[in-house]
N, C-alpha and C positions, 0 to 999 in steps of 0.2 A: 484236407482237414486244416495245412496249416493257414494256405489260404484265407480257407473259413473266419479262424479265430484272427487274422490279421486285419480282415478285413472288420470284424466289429470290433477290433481296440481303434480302428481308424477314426471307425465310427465315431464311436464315444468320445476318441480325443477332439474331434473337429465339435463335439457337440459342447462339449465343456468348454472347450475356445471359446466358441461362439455364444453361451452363457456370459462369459466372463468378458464379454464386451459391451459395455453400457452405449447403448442408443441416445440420440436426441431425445425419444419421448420416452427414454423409462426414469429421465434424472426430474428431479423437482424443478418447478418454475424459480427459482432461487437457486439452482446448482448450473456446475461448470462438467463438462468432462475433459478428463485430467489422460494422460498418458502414463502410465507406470512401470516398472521392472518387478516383477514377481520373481524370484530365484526358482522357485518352482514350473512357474507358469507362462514365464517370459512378460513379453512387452501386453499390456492389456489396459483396456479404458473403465477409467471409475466415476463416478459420479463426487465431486467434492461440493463444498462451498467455497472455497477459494481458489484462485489462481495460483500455482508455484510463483514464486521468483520470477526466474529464470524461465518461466512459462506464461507471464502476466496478462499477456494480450487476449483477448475473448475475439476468437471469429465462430460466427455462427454455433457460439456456446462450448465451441472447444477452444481451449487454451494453449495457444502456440507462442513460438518464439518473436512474432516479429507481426506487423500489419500488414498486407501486399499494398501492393503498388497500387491498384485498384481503389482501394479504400485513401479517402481525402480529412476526414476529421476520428474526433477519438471523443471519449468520453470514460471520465474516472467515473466508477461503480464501486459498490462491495469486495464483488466478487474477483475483481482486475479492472483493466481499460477494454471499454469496447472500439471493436473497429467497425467506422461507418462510412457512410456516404453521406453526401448535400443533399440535402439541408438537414439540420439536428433536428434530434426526432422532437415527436410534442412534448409539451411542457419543459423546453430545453432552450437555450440560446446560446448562439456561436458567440465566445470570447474576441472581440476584435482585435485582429494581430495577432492570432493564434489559430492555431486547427483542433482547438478543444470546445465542446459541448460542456454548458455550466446548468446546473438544475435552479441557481439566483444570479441574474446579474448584481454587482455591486452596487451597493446604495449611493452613487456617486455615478454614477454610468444609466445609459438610457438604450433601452431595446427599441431598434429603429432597424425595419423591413429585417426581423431575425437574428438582426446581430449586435451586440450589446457593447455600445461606442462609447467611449468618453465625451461624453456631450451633457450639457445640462438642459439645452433646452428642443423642443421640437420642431421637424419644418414646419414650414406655413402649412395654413390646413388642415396640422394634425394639433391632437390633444394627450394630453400625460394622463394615463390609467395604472393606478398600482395591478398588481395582478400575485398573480402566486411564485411568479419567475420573474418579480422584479417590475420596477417603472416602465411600461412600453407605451410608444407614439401610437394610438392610431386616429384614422380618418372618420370616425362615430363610436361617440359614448358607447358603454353597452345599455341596455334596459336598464331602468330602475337607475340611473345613473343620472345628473343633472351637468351643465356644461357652465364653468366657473370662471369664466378669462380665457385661458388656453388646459384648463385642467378640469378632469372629469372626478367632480364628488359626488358622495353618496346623498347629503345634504346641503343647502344654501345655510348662510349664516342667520341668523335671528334678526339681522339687521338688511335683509336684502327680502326680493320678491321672486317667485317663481311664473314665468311666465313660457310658456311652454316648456322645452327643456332646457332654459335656459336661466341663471340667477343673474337680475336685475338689479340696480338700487331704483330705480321706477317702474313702474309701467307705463308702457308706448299708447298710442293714441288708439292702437286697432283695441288693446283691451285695458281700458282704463280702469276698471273695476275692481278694488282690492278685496279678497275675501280669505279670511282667516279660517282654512281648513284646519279642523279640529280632530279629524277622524282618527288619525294615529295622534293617541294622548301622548305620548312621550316624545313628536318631533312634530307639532303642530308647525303648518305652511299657510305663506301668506300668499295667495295664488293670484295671477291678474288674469280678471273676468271681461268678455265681452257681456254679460248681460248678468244680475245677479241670482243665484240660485235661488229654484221655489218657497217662499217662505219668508226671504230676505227683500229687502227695499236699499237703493241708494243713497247715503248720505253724505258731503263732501270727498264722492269721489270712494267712499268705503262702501260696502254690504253688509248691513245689520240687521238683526231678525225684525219683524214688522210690530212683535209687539215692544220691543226695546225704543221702535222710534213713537209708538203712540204712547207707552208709559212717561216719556218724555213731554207729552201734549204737544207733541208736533201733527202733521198730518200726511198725509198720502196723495203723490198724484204722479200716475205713467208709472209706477215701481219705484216712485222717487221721494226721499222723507225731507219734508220742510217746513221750515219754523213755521210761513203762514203761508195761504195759497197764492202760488203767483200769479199773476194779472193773464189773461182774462179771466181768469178762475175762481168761483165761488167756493164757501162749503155748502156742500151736502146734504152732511151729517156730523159727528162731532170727529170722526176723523180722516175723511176724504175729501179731496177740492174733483169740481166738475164745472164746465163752461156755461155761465149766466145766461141765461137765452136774452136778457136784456139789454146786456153790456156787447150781447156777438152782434145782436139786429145793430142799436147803434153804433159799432164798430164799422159796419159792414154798409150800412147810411153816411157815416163820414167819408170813408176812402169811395161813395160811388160819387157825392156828392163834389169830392175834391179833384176826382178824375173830369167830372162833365164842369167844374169851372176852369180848367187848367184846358179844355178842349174849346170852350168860348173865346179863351186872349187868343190861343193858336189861330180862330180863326178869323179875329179880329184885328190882328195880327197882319195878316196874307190880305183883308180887304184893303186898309190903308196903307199898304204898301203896292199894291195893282191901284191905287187913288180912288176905287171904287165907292168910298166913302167920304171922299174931297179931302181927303188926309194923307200924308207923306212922309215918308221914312226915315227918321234922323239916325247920323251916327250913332249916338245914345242909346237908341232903342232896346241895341241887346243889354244892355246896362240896366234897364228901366225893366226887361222882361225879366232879369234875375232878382232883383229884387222882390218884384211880385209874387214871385216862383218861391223867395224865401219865406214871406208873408205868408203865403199858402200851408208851406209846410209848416209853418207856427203854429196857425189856426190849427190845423187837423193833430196836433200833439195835443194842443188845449184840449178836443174833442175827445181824444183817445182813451189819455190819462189827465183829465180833468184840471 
């Protein structure tokens, strides 16, 4: 019997122990487990929110005296300093020259490959991104992001062009077409076009709606707004140009007509000089052939453009 009764105070004491020991999963995502002295209960684990003193360090959620060897960086928290390993966790950057994890690099320092240097500017290649943990380099904008010299904004200035993801003060030759995206009213962009959007027409190099350039009394030709139609080009109508069938035929009658006399010297040319004609080749000739040649080209400008 006494057995018996020994045996379930055993019981019971090991069970109340073993209550009175808080686990990893019964403490809050925000608590530590702490080590304590119960006068009653002896040494037993609680759940806190803070680290002791004398107890600061967090390894794997319990609070001990010291980090091991094992562990290479740290990190001040709430609740104490955690002990970590390489590299610092996300949204973190290693201190340079220290073995501490910072949740902001200093606004004076730049996060470059994780670790937050005293540097003002970034290597080649890379670009300056504000972020939530400070200035960091990297090697591509993110989305939505435009690329500024060597800095990544979220906008170009009012005085610059967006062409691709890039701010311009021109546009390049592959898209020369400026067009004032209006979509977002509150940061309207001046974007550089390879062709102008449906509805708009080209004017020195701009894209304006089509009825802005006919309200003007300009006209229309190839997507293109001009004060008058250029040559060969007639009107139409009152606000389109289209090629003259009379100005193309005579066009097309002068350069055949300037081909086949410029193919006659050629070979009037070749006969008095074989003698075949009792004629003979002076030094002068090519001298005498260019000038003719420039005659020629007179005449057929006269014919062209009148």
């Amino acid at each position: 019997m006494k057995l018996f009764f020994l045996f379930h105070f055993l019981a019971f004491f090991a069970l109340s122990f073993q209550n009175s020991q808080a686990k990893d999963d019964d403490c809050l995502p925000n608590e530590v487990i702490v080590r304590v002295f119960d006068e009653y209960d002896g040494w037993k684990h609680q759940c806190k929110k803070v680290c002791p003193e004398e107890h600061k360090y967090i390894d794997k959620k319990r609070c001990v005296e010291f980090c091991a060897d094992t562990y290479d960086l740290q990190q001040k928290i709430k609740q104490g300093i955690l002990c970590l390993k390489s590299p610092c966790p996300t949204k973190t950057s290693q201190l340079g020259g220290t073995n501490q994890c910072v949740e902001m690099c200093p606004q004076n320092m730049l996060i470059i490959n994780g670790i937050c240097k005293n540097s003002t500017s970034c290597p080649d290649g890379t670009y300056k991104e504000n972020s939530t943990i400070g200035m960091v380099c990297v090697g591509k904008c993110s989305s939505a992001l435009y690329v500024d010299g060597n800095r990544c904004v979220k906008k170009c200035s009012s005085k610059q062009v967006i062409e691709g993801i890039n701010c311009s003060d021109n546009c390049s030759s592959a898209k020369p077409y400026r067009f004032l995206n209006v979509s977002d009213y509150e940061n309207p962009m001046t974007v550089c076009m390879l062709h102008c959007p449906k509805g708009f027409v080209n004017f020195q190099n701009k894209c304006i709606e089509y009825d802005d350039c006919i309200g003007k009394y300009r006209v229309v030709y190839q997507d293109g707004c001009y004060d008058s139609c250029p040559p060969p080009t007639v009107l139409d109508s009152q606000t389109t140009c289209s090629y003259d069938i009379v100005v193309l035929y005579t066009t097309l009658e002068a350069v055949s007509f300037s081909l086949a006399f410029i193919l006659f010297l050629s070979i009037l040319v070749m006969c008095c000089c074989k003698g075949r004609l009792g004629c003979k080749c002076k030094p002068s000739s090519a001298k005498e052939l260019e000038d003719v040649a420039t005659l020629v080209d007179e005449s057929n400008e006269e014919i062209l453009y009148g």
